[in-house]
C-alpha positions as CSV (number, residue, x, y, z in Angstrom):
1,X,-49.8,45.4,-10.6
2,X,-51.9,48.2,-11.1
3,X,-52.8,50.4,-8.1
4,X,-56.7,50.6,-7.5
5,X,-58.2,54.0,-8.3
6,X,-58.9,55.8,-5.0
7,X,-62.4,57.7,-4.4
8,X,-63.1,60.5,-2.3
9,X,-66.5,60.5,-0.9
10,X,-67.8,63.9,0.4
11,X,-71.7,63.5,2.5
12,X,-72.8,65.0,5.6
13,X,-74.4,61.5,6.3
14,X,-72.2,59.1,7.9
15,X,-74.7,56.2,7.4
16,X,-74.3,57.5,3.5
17,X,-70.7,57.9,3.6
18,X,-70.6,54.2,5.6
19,X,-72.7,52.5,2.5
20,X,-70.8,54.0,-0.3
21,X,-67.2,53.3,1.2
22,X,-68.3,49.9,1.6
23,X,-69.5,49.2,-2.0
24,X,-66.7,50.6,-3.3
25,X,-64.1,49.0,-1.5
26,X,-65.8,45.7,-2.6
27,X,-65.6,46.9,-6.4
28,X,-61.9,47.0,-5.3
29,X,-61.3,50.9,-5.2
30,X,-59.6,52.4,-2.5
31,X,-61.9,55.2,-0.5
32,X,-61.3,58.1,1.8
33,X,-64.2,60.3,3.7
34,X,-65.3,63.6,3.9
35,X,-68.2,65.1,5.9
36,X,-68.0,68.7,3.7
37,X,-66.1,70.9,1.5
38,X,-63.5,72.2,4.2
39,X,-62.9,68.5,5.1
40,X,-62.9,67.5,1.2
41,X,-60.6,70.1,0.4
42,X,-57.8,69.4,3.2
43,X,-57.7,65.6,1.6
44,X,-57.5,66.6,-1.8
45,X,-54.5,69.0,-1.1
46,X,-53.1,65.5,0.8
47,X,-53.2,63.8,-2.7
48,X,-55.1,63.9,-6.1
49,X,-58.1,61.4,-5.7
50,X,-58.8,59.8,-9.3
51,X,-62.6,60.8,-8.6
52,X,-64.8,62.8,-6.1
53,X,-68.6,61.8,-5.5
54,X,-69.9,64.8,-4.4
55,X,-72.9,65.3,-2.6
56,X,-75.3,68.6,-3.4
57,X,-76.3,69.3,0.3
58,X,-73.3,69.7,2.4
59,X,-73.4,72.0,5.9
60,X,-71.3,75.2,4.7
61,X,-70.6,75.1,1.3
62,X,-72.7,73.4,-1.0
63,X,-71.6,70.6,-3.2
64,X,-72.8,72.6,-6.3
65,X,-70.2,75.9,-5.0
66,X,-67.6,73.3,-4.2
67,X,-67.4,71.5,-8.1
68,X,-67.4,75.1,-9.6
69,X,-64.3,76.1,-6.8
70,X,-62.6,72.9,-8.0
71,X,-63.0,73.5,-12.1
72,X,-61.4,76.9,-11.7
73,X,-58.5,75.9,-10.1
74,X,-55.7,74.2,-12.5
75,X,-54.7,71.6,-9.7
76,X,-58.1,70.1,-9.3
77,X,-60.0,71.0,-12.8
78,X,-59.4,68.0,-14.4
79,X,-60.5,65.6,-11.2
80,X,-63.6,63.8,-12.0
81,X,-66.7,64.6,-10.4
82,X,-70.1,62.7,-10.3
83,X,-72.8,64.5,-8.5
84,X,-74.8,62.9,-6.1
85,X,-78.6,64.4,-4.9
86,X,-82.2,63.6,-4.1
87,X,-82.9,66.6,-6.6
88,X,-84.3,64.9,-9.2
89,X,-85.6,67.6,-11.7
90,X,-84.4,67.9,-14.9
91,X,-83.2,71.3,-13.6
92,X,-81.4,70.2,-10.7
93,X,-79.7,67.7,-13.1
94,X,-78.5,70.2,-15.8
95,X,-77.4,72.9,-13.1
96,X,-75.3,70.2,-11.2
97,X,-74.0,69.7,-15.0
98,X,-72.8,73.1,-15.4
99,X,-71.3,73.8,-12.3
100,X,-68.6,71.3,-13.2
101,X,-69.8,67.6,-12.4
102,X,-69.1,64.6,-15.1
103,X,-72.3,63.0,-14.2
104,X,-75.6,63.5,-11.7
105,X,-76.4,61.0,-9.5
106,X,-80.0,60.8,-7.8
107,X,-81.2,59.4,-4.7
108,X,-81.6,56.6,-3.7
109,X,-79.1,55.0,-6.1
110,X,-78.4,51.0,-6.2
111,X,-74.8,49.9,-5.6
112,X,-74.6,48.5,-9.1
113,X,-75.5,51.6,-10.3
114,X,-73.3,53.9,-8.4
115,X,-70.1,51.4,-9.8
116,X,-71.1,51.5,-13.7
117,X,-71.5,55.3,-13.4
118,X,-68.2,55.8,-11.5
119,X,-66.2,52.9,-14.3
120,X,-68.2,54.9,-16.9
121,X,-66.5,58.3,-15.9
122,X,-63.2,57.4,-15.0
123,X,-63.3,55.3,-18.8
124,X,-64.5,58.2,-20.6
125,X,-62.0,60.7,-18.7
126,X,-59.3,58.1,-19.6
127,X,-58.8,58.6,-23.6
128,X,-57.0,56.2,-25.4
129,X,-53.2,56.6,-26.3
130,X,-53.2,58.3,-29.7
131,X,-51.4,60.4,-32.1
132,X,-51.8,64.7,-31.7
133,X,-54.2,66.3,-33.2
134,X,-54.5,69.5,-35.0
135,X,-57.1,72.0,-36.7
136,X,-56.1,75.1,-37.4
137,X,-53.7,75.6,-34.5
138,X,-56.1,74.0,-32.2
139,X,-54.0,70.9,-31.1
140,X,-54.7,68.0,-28.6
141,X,-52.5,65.4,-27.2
142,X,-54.1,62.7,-25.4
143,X,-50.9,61.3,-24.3
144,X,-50.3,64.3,-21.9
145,X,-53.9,65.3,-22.2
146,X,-53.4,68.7,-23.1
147,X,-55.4,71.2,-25.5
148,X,-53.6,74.0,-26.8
149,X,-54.6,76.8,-29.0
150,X,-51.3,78.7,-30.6
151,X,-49.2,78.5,-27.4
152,X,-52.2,79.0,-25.2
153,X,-53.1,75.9,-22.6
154,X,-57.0,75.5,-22.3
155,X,-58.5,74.5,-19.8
156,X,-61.1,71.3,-20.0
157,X,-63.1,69.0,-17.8
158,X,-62.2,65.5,-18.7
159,X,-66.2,65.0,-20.4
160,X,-65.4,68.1,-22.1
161,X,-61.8,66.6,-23.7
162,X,-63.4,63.3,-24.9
163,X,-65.8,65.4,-27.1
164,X,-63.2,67.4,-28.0
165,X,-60.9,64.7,-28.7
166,X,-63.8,62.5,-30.5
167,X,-64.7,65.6,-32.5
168,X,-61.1,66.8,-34.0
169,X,-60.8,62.7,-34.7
170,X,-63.9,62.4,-37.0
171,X,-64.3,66.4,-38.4
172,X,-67.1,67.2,-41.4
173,X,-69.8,64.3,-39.7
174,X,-73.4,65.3,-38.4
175,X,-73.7,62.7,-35.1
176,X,-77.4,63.2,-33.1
177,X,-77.3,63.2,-29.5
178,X,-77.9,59.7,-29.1
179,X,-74.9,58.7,-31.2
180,X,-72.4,61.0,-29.3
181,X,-74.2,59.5,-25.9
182,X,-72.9,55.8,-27.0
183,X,-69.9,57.2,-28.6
184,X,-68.9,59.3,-25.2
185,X,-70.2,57.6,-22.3
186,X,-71.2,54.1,-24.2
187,X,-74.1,51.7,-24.9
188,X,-74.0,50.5,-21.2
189,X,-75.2,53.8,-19.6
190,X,-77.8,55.9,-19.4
191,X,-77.7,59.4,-20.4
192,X,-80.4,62.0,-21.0
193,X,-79.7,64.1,-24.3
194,X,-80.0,67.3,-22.4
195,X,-76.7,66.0,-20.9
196,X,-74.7,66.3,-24.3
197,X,-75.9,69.8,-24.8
198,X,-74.8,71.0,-21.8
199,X,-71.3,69.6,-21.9
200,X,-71.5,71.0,-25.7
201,X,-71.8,74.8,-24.4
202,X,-69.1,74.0,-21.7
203,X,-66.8,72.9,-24.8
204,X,-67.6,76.0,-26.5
205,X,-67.1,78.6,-23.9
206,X,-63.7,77.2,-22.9
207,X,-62.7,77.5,-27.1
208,X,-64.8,80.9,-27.3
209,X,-62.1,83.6,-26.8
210,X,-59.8,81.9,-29.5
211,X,-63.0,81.5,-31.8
212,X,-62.8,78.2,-32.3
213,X,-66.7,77.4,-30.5
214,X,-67.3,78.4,-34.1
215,X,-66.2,75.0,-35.1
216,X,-68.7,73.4,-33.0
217,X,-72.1,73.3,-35.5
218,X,-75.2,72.9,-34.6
219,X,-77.2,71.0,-37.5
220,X,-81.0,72.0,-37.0
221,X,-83.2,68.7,-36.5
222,X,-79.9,66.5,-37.0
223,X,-77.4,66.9,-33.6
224,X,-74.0,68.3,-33.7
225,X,-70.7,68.6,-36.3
226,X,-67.4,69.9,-35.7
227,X,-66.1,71.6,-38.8
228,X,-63.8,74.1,-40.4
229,X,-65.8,75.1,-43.0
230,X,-69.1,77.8,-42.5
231,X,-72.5,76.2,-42.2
């Protein structure tokens, strides 16, 4: 029997905190608490939650500070985060991106919702069992989901290893935005564009000091191609 995927939830708001728990314990997760980043970071030193729903306002630390703590360090930078605010600016939305989170949530969010976005991150962080990949010494193993370039380990957020991973597996192809949206997350959520761009610079700044962003294209008017060969 497979064990249920366990959830840390991180809000100031206990009346927030009592909501969430309860939907997802109905949706048949297992759930632990945190009212802020001190509190968040003594239970995920107590075990490796399969997904953090972090909230932007916390007392102390911010939720924004704590994502960007938990990307650099190698124990916790491949934990899946989804962002949860009232912000709901575009801005908001593409700075909670960078600083590390998988997906932005905004408030108020319906239950329903809140489940398809967590199933649609932990699916898409997740990749299929498949064989290694390799591009010019760039390789990636989604059996032990590693990404090495020579003998050096990179470093990737799960979003950014499923583009990586889609991209080395279908090389030489222009795909939009919207096509990588369905391809990445799938047809059953709803992403803005600005999203994939975002996640793209991520991708290439973790491959920039072996020079293999380079391989990343952008196609003018068209969307995005990963290729060996110059533009």
């Amino acid at each position: 029997m497979t064990k249920p995927a366990r959830i840390l939830v991180v809000d100031d708001e206990p009346a927030i905190r009592e909501m969430i728990s309860f939907t997802l314990i109905g949706a048949g997760f297992e759930c632990d608490e945190a009212a802020d980043t001190d509190e968040a970071a003594q239970r995920i030193a107590a075990y490796a939650p399969d997904l953090i729903l972090l909230d932007w306002m916390l007392p102390g630390r911010s939720g924004l500070e704590f994502a960007q703590s938990l990307r650099r360090d190698v124990t916790t930078n491949d934990i899946p985060i989804i962002m949860l605010s009232a912000r709901t600016e575009e801005s908001h939305k593409v700075l909670g991106l960078n600083s590390g989170a998988d997906d932005y949530v905004t408030k108020p969010f319906s239950p329903r919702e809140l489940i398809a976005r967590i199933l649609a991150v932990m699916r898409r962080s997740s990749p299929p069992t498949a064989n290694v990949l390799e591009i010019d010494k760039l390789t990636l193993d989604p059996d032990s989901h590693r990404v090495n370039a020579g003998d050096d380990s990179l470093s990737l957020g799960p979003t950014e290893f499923r583009f990586l991973h889609f991209f080395m597996g279908h090389p030489e192809r222009v795909y939009s935005r919207a096509q990588l949206i369905d391809l990445i997350w799938g047809k059953d959520v709803y992403v803005e564009e600005r999203t994939v761009d975002v996640h793209i610079r991520r991708l290439r700044k973790a491959l920039e000091p072996y020079h293999y962003d380079q391989l990343i294209q952008t196609v003018r008017s068209a969307g995005y191609r990963f290729s060996t060969r110059k533009k």
